[in-house]
BAPA-137130 format. One record per atom (N, C-alpha, C): residue in one letter; x, y, z. Coordinates in pm, whole numbers, padded with zeros to 5 digits, always signed. Layout:
// residues N
aXYZ/...
// end
This chain:
// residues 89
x-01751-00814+00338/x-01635-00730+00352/x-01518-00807+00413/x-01521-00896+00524/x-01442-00965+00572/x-01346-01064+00432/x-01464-01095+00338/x-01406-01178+00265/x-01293-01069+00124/x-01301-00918+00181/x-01168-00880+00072/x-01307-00829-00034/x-01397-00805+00001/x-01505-00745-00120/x-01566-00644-00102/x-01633-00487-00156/x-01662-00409-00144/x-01816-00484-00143/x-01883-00367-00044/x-01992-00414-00025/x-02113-00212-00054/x-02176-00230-00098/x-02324-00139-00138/x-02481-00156-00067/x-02531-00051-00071/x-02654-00070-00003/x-02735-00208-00082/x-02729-00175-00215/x-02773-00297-00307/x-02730-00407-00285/x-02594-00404-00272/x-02521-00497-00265/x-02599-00632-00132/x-02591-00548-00036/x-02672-00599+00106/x-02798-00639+00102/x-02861-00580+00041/x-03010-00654+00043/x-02967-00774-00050/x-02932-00823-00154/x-02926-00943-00168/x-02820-01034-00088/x-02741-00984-00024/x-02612-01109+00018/x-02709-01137+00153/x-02709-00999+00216/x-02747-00964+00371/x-02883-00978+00397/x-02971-00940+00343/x-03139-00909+00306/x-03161-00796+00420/x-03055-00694+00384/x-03082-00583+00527/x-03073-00443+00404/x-03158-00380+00438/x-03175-00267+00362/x-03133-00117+00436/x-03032-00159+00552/x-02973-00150+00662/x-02855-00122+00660/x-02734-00110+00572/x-02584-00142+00560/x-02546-00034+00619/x-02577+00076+00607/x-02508+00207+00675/x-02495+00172+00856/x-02620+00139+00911/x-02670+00105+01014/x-02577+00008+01076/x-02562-00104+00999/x-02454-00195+00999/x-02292-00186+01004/x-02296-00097+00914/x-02116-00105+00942/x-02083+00014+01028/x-02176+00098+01070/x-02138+00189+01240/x-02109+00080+01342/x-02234+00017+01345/x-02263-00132+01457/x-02153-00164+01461/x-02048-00265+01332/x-01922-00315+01348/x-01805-00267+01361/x-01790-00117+01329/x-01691+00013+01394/x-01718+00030+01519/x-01816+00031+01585/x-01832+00048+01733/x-01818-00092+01812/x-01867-00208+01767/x-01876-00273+01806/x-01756-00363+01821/x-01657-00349+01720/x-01536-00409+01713/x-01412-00332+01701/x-01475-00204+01687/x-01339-00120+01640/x-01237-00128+01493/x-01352-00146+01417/x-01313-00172+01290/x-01290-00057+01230/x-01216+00009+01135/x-01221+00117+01046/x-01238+00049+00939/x-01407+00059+00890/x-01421+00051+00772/x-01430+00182+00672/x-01366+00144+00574/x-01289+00237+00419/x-01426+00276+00346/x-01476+00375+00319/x-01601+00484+00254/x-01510+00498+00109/x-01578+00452-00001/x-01574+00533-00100/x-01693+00557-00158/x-01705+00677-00208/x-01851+00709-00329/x-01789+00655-00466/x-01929+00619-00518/x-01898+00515-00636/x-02003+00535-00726/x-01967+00661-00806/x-02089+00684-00939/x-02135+00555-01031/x-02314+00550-01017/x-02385+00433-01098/x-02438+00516-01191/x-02515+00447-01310/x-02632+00512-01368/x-02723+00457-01361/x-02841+00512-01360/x-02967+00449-01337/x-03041+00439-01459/x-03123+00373-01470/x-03225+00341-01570/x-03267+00433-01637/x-03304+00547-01511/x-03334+00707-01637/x-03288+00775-01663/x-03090+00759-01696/x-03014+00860-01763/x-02982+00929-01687/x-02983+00885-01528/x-02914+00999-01409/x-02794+00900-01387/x-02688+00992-01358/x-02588+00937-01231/x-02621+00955-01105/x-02625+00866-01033/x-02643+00871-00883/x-02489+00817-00812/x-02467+00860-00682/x-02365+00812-00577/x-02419+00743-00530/x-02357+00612-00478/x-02357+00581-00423/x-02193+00526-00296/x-02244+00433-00198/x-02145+00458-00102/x-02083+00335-00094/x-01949+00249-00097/x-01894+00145-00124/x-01835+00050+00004/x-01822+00002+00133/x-01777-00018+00196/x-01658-00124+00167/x-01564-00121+00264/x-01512-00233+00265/x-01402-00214+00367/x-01338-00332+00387/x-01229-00351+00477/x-01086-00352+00436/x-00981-00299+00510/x-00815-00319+00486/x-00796-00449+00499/x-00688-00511+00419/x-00640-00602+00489/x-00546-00636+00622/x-00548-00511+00683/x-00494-00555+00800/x-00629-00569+00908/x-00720-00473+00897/x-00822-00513+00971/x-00913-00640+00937/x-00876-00705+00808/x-00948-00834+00812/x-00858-00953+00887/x-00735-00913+00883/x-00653-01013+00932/x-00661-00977+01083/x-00656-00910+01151/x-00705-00865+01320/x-00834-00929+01331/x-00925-00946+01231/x-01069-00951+01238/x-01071-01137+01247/x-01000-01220+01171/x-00964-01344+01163/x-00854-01387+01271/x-00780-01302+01333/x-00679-01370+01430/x-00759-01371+01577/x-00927-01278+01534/x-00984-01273+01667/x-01114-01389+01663/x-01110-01461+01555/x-01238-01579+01550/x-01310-01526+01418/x-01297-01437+01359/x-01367-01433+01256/x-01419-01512+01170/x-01294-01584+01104/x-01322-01695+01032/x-01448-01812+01045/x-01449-01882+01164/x-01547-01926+01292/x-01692-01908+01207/x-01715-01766+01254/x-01820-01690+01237/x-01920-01656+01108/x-01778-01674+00985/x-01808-01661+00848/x-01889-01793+00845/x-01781-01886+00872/x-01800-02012+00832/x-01979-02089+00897/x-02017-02024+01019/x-02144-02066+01080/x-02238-01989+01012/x-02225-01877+00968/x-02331-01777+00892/x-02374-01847+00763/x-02252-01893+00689/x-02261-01968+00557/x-02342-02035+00519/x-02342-02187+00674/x-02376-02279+00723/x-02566-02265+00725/x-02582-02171+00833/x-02673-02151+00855/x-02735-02104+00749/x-02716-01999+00667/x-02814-01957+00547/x-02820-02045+00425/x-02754-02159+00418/x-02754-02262+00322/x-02884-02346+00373/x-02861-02358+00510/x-02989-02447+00564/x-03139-02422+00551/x-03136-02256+00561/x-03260-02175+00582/x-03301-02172+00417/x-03180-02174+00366/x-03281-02155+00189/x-03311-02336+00135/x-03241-02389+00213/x-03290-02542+00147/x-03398-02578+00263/x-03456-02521+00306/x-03605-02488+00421/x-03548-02631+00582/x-03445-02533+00617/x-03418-02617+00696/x-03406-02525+00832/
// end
């Protein structure tokens, strides 16, 4: 989200591997005082249903508050680190 991208429960288990995102972006509203942006976002599923689902993401003014406070930093060590962990480091 920081990086300007809507983010999904789906979405998170592969970027994030947290099956957790709701859980998560309270954490970073409380925790930072972020207002992150809710939209519902009709999918279809495999068996001919529509389901909702829930879309997160960030303003760009709260990503730019979010980067004038070290954010960037932070992206950049997470990156770092999960590049290492999948090349078994």
């Amino acid at each position: 989200m920081l990086e300007g991208r809507e983010l999904t429960a789906i979405d998170s288990v592969f970027a994030c591997s947290t099956t957790r995102l709701a859980s998560v972006v309270h954490e970073l509203g409380k925790r930072h005082g972020w207002r992150i942006e809710r939209r519902d976002q009709p999918v279809d599923t495999t068996d001919g249903r529509t389901a909702t689902v829930t879309a997160y993401s960030l303003s760009a003014d709260v990503r730019e508050a979010a980067f004038a406070s070290g954010a960037r930093a932070w992206v950049d060590e997470v990156k770092v680190a999960r590049a290492t962990r999948r090349n078994g480091g």
